[in-house]
matplotlib code that plots the C-alpha trace (Angstrom):
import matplotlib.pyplot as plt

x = [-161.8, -159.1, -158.1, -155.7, -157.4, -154.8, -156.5, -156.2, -158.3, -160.5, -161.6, -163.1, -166.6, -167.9, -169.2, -165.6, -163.7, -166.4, -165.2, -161.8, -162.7, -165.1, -162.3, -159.5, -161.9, -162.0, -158.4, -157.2, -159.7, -161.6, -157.9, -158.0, -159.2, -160.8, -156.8, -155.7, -158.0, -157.8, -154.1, -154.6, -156.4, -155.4, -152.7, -152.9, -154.9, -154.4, -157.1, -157.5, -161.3, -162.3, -165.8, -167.1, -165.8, -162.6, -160.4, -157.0, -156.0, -153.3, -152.3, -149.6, -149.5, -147.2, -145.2, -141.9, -139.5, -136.2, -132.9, -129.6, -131.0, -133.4, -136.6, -137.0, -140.5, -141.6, -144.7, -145.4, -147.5, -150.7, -153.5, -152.0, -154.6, -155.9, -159.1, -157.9, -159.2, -157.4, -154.6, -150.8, -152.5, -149.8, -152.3, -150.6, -147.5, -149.6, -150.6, -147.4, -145.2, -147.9, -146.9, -142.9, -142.8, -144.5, -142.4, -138.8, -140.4, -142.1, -140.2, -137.0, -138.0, -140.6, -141.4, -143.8, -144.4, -145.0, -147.0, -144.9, -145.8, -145.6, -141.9, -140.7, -143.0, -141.5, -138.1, -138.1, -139.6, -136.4, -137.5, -134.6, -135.1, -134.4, -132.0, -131.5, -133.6, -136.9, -139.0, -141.7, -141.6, -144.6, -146.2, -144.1, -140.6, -139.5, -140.4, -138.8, -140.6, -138.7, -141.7, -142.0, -138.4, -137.8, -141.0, -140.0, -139.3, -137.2, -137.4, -134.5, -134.0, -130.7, -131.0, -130.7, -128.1, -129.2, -127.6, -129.9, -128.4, -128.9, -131.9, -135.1, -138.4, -141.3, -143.4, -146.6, -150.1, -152.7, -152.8, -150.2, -147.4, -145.7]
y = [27.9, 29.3, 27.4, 27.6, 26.7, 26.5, 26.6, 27.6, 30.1, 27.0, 25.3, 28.4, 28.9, 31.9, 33.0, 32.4, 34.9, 37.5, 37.3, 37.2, 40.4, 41.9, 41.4, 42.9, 45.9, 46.7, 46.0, 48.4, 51.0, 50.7, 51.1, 47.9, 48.0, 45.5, 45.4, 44.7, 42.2, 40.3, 40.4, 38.0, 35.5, 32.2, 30.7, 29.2, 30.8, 31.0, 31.9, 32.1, 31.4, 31.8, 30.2, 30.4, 33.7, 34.5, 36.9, 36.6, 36.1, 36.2, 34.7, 33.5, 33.9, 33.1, 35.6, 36.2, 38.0, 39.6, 39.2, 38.8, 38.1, 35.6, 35.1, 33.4, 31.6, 34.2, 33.2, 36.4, 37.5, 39.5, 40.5, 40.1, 41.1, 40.6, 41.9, 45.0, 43.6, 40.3, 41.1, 41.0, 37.0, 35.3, 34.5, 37.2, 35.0, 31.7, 32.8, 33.7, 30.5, 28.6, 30.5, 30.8, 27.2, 27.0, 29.8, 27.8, 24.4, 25.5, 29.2, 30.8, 33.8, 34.7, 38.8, 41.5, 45.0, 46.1, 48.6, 51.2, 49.7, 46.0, 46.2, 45.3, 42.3, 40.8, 41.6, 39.5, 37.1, 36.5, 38.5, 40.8, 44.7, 44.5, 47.8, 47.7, 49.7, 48.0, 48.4, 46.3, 44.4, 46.6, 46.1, 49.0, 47.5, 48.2, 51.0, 52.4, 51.8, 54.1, 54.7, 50.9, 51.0, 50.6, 48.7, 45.7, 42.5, 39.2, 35.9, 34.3, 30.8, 28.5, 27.8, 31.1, 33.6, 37.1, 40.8, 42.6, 46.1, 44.6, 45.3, 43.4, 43.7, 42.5, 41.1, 43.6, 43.6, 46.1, 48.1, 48.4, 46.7, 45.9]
z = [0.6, -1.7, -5.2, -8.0, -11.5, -14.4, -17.8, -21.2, -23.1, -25.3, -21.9, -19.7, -19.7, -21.0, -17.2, -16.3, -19.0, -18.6, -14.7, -15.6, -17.8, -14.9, -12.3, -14.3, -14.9, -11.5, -10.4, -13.1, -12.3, -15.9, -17.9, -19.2, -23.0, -24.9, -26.6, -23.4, -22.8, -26.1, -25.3, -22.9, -24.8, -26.6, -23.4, -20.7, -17.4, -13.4, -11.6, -8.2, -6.6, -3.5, -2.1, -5.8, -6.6, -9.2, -7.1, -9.5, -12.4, -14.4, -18.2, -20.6, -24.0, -26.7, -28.3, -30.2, -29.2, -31.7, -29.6, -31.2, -34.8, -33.5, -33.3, -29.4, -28.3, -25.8, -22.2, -22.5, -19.3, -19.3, -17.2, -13.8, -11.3, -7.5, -6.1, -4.0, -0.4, -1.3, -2.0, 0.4, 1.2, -1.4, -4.5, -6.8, -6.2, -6.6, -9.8, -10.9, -10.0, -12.1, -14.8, -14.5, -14.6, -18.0, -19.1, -17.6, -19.7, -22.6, -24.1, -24.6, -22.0, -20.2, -20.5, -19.0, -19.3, -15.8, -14.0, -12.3, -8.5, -9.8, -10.8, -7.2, -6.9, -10.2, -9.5, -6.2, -7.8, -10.4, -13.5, -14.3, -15.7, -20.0, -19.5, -23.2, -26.0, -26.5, -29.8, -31.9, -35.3, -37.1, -40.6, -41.4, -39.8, -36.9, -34.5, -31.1, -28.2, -25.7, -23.4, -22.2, -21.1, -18.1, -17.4, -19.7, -17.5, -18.4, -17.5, -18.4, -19.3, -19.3, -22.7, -23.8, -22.2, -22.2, -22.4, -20.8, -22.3, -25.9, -28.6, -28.1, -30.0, -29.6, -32.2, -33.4, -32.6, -32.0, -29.0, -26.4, -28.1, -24.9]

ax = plt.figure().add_subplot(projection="3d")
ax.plot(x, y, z, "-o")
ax.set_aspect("equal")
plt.show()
């Protein structure tokens, strides 16, 4: 029996974020850092179980976002990942409709930094390649980020047109900014 959970952060059990954390271990071959995992904290879950046992997840956290001197309420989503021997069955894609329609009723944009084999998967889904020069708000101002782009990936919303060869910068936090 397959089902979708939607949750946020506050209401999972402790067993279920050290699965979460376990699973996303494992789907990213041990090259996912406590960063990257504290980077998908604090928003809202999906998380896909089968027969008692968490085979996806995938998260959205709040984030702003610099475009066109403003500051734009950015789902920013994170930790994206399906256990290798289920995945191709249409969860990843569960997961991730869950979270574009927070994204289309709750924020400006949705974004993603994507992994290099990932990009097709969110491009046929909608989300549209930022082609412009990507960088990140720091305690020190702002710094380039030229080696996310590329990788960055857009949601847009129709509230808020978008150039997608303009400036955009994310806002700073430790670890992989993007």
């Amino acid at each position: 029996m397959i089902e979708l959970n939607i949750a946020h952060t506050a209401d999972l059990p402790a067993a279920t974020l050290k699965a979460a954390r376990a699973l996303l271990s494992e789907v990213f071959e041990e090259d996912m850092s406590e960063e990257d995992w504290e980077h998908s904290l604090g928003g809202m879950h999906a998380l896909v179980w089968e027969d008692g046992a968490l085979i996806g997840h995938a998260a959205l956290v709040q984030r702003r976002m610099l475009y066109g001197g403003r500051a734009l309420r950015c789902g920013y989503v994170e930790g994206v990942g399906v256990r290798a021997d289920r995945r191709g069955r249409g969860h990843g894609a569960a997961m991730m409709a869950e979270l574009e329609r927070m994204v289309r009723g709750a924020y400006d944009l949705g974004a993603l930094d994507a992994a290099d084999e990932a990009g097709e998967f969110y491009a046929a889904r909608g989300w549209q390649l930022w082609q412009g020069p990507s960088s990140a708000v720091s305690p020190a101002g702002t710094v380039p980020t030229p080696d996310e782009d590329g990788f960055i990936y857009v949601l847009p919303t129709p509230d808020v047109p978008l150039d997608l060869t303009a400036p955009l910068a994310a806002d700073w936090r430790d670890g992989d900014v993007w």
